[in-house]
Legacy VTK file of the C-alpha trace (Angstrom):
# vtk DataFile Version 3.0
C-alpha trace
ASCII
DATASET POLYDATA
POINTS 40 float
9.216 -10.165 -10.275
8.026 -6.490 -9.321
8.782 -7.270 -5.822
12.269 -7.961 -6.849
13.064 -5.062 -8.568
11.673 -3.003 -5.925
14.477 -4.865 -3.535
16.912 -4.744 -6.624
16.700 -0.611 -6.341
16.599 -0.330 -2.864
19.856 -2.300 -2.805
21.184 0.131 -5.193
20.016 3.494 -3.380
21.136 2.147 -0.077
24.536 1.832 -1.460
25.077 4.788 -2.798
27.566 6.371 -5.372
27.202 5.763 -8.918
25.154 2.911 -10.217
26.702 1.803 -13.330
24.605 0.280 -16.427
25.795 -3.304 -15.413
24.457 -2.542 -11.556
20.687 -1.476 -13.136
20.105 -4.232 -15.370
21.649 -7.295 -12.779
19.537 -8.623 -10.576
21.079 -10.547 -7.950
20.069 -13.734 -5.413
19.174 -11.083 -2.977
16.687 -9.463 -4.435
14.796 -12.986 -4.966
15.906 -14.061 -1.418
13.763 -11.568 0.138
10.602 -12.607 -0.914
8.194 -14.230 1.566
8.047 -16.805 -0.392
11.660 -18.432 0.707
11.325 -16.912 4.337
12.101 -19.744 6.575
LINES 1 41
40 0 1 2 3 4 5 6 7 8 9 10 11 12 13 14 15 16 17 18 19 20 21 22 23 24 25 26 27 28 29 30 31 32 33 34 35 36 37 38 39
């Protein structure tokens, strides 16, 4: 879950611009999808 939130935030930086309240509290597929865990 860490892991994910790391992603979730570096998804959000790399974006850039405002994050809204909505944006910091959403984790998305994305950020689960990334794990090693579901890597091919």
């Amino acid at each position: 879950m860490e892991r994910a939130r790391l992603r979730h935030a570096n998804r959000l930086m790399a974006t850039g611009g405002e994050v809204s309240r909505t944006d910091l509290v959403t984790l998305r597929p994305e950020d689960f999808r990334g794990s090693r865990v579901f890597a091919g």
